[in-house]
N, C-alpha and C positions, 0 to 999 in steps of 0.2 A: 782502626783509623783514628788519628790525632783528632782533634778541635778544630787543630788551624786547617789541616789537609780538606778536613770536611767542610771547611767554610770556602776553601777554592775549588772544591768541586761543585759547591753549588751557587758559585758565583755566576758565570754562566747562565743556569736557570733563571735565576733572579730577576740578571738584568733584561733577558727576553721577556719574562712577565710585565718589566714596567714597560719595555716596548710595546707590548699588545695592549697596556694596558691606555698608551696613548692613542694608538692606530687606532683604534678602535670608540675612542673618545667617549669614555666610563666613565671621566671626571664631569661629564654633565651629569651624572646622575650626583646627586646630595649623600643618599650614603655613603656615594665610593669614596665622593672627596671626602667627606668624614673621617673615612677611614684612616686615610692619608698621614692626619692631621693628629690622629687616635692619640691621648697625652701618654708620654711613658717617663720614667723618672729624670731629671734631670741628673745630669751628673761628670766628675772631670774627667776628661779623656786622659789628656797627658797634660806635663807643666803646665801653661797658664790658660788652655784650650780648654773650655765646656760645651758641653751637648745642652740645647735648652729650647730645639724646636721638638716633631710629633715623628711618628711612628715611622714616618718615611720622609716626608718635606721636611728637610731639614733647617735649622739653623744652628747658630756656633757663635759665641761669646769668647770673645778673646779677653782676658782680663789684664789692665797692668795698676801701676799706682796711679797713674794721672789719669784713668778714667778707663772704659771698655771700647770695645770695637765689635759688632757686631753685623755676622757675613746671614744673611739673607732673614724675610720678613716672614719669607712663608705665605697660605692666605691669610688675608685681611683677618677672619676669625682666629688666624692664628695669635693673632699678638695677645691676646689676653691669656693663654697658654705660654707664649714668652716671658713675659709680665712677671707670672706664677711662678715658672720652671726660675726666672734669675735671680727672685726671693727666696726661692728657699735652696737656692745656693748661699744665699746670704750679698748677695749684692742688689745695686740697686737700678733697677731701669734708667731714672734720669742721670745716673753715670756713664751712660753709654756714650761718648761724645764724637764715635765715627758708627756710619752705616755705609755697608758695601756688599753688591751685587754680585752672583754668578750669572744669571740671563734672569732677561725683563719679561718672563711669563708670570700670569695670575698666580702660579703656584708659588712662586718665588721673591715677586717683587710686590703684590698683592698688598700688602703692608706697611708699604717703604711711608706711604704718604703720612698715615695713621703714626708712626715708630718715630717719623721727623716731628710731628704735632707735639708728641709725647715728652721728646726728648731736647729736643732744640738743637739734635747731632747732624754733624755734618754729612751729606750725602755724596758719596764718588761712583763714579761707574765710568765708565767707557765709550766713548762720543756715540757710536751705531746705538747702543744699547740706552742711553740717555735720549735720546731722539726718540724711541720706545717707552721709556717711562716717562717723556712729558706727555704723549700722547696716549697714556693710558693702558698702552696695548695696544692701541686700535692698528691696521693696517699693516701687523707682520706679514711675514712675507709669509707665510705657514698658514696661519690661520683668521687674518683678514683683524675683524674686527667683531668675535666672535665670544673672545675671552678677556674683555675689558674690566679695567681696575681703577681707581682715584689716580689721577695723575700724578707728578712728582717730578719738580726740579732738582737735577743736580745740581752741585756748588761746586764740585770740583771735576774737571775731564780728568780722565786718565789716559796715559797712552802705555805702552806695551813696554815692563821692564820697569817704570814708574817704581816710586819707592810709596807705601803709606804709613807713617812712622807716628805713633804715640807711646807713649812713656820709652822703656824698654822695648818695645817690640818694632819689628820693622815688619812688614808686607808686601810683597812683590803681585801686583796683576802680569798675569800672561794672557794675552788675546789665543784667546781660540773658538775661533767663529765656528757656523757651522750652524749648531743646533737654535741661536741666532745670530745675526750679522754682529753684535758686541760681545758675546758669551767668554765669561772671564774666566781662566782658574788662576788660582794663589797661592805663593809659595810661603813659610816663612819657618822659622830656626823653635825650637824649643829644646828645654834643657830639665832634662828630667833622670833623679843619681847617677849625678856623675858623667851621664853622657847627651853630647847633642845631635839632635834628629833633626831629618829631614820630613817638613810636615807640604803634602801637596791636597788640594781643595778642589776637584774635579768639577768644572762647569758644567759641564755634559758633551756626551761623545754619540749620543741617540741621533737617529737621524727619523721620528715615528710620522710614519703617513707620509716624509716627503716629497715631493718630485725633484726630483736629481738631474735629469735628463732634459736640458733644454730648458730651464727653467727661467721663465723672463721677467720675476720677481725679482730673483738670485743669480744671476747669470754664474759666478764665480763659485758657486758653493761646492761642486765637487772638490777642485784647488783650495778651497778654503781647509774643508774635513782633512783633506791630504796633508795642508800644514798643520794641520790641529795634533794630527795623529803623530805626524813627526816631530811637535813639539814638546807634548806630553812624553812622548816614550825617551827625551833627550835628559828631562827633569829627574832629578836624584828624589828616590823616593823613599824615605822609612815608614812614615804616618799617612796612611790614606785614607781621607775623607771626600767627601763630594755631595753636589745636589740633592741626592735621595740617598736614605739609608742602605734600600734596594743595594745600590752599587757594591756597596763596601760592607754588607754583613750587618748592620747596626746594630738592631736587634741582639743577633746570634752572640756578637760582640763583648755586647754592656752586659750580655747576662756572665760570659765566661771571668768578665772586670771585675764583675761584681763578687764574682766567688774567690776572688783574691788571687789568680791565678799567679804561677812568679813571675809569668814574662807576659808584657801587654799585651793583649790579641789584637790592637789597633796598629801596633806594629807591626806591619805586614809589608812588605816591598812584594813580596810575589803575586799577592793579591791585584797590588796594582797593576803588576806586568800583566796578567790572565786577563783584566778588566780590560784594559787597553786591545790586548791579543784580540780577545772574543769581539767587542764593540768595531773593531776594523772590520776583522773579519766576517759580523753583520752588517755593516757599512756597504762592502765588499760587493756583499750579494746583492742587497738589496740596487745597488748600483749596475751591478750585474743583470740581473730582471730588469730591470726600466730599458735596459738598450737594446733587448732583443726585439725584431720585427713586431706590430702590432698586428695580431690574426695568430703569431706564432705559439705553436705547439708546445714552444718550451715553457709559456706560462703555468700552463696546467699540470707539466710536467709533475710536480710535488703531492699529484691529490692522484697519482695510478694506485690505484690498489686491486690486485686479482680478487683476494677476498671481500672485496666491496656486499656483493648481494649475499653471503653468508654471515658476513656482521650485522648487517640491515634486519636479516631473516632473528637473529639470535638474540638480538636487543628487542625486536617486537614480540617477541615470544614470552620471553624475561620480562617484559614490560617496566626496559630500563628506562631512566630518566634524562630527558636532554638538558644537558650541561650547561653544555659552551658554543657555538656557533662561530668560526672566525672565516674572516673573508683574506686571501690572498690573489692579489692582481688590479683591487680597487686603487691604484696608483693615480689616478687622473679622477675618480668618478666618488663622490661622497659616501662615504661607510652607510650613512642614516639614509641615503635614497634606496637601497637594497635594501636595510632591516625594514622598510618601512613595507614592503613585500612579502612580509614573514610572520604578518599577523595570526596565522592559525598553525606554524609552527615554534613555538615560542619555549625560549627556556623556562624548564622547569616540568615542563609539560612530558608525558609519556610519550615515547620514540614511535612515527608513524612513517613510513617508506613515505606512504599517499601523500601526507602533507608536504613531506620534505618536496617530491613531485611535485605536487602544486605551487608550491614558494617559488620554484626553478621557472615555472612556465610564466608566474608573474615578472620575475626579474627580467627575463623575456622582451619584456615590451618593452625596454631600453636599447633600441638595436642603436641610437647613437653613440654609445659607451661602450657597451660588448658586443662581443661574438656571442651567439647561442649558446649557453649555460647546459650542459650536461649533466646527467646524472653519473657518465664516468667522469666529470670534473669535481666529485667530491670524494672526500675521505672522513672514514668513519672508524675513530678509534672506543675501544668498548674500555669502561673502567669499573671490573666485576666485584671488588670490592664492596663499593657502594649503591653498584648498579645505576651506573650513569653509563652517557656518552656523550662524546664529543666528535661536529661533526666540522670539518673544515671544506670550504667551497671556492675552488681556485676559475678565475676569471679571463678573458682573454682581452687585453682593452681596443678599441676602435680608437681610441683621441688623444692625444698629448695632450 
């Protein structure tokens, strides 16, 4: 198997992981966001494009002669990691003299206030999305007012197709709402031996934890994803970059760049396709689930498993170790009011049938959210390797 083949096979995976890794809202934990943020080397992608955000939140330095352009802040602790990573590319932060957004979450836009203080650059973004960073964050339609950040005025709207033009370089915003009511991506041209590429900047195409069905925040948002997905896949793609590294391989990437390979590995147009492909097609489902009857069987549908009580039986024997714990069907009801049920079965801890039972009968006492929680509404995969398991516990919901 190629490099490149193996980095689209596991694109896919990836970007499922950062989906669970939002549903499930790990970035209130300090280490995870950490992780996020983890510094890895800076360094150039292609022609005048640099990598100069963390491990996964990304950001991106566009360099010309009349000054820099720099697409996301990342969090707030991110910027002193920016700072570093644009030094010792050999340029200078207060050179930056534009700042632009993909979506106005903590993880992205977190910085924007601190990077303008710094810089005295001019900030763009997108009317929905701008209404979002003066207010901090507060009041998304997603997640209330739960993941707030220093505020931040724009100086310039932008509207869809808009040009943002310094030195050499021009920048195209395309709206594609969705993941939020402004969520940008960006097109723009680079020229690297001899030939010029299409470079595109994925906002995000995730849709984690949302309610899609009836939703009286977002009335439009399903239509919204629909154009989003139909705008993106319309976009000429060579260079594909976006939000998280997650998306596009980063990582896997900058290490194959690094080893001089002859043809970029950032060049990838098929990647892009797959990304899009896969992200709909989660999309899809997860759309698909929210409209089935509430009570219905189809929920749980994904947690049958015949061998349930001989995995159960195999892992307590083995005194494997529990993993992972994920909820499917909390569509309407808080991830954190069910784990908060799960005090005596907790990750990390050795695999117990009894406790798992008992977590079930606590979640139980939420009969305004669920249906009765089963012990065949869970699934238990064993990972004998390291002797783990992971168990997932599908829901039935009562509420819109």
């Amino acid at each position: 198997m190629t490099g490149e083949s193996m980095l689209s096979g596991m694109l896919y995976l990836r970007y499922f992981a950062v989906a669970l890794f939002f549903i499930s809202f790990n970035f209130l934990n300090p280490a995870a966001t950490n992780a996020r943020y983890r510094p890895i080397q800076s360094f150039r992608i292609i022609g005048n494009i640099y990598y100069v955000g963390g491990a996964d939140v990304t950001s991106f330095l566009i360099a010309t002669p009349k000054g820099h352009i720099l697409l996301d802040s990342g969090f707030v602790e991110q910027v002193p990691l920016i700072k570093q990573n644009i030094a010792q590319l050999g340029f200078k932060l207060e050179d930056v003299k534009v700042l632009i957004n993909s979506h106005a979450h903590f993880d992205h836009a977190g910085g924007l206030a601190l990077l303008k203080k710094l810089t005295g650059a001019t900030l763009m973004a997108s009317e929905a999305d701008a209404q979002l960073l003066a207010a901090g964050g507060k009041g998304d339609f997603a997640f209330g007012d739960r993941f707030p950040f220093e505020p931040v005025k724009a100086d310039r709207i932008l509207r869809d197709g808009d040009t943002v033009e310094l030195g050499d370089v021009t920048m195209v915003p395309h709206l594609t709402p969705g993941h939020t009511k402004g969520c940008t991506s960006w097109t723009m041209k680079v020229r690297e031996g001899g030939k010029i590429y299409n470079v595109v900047f994925v906002g995000s195409t995730t849709a984690p934890g949302y309610t899609l069905v009836d939703n009286k925040k977002y009335p439009t948002i399903v239509e919204d994803y629909a154009r989003t997905f139909r705008l993106l896949k319309s976009l000429p793609c060579d260079v594909f970059l976006g939000s998280h590294g997650s998306f596009f391989s980063l990582e896997e990437k900058s290490k194959l760049l690094a080893q001089g390979k002859e043809s970029n590995p950032f060049v990838d147009p098929e990647g892009y396709k797959n990304f899009l492909e896969d992200t709909e097609v989660e999309f899809k489902r997860q759309l698909n689930i929210q409209s089935w009857p509430l009570g219905s069987e189809d929920w749980v549908a994904e947690c049958r498993q015949p061998e349930r009580e001989a995995l159960m039986k195999d892992a307590e024997q083995r005194q494997f170790t529990l993993r992972r714990v994920e909820f499917i069907g909390l569509t309407y009801t808080p991830d954190k009011k069910m784990r908060s049920q799960m005090s005596k079965f907790n990750e990390g801890d050795i695999f117990s049938r009894a406790k798992l039972v008992n977590s079930l009968v606590k979640m139980n006492r939420f009969r305004n959210d669920i249906y009765p929680v089963r012990l065949t509404d869970v699934m238990v995969q064993l990972n004998k390797p390291d002797k783990t398991v992971d168990v997932t516990i599908c829901f039935r919901p009562k509420r819109r």
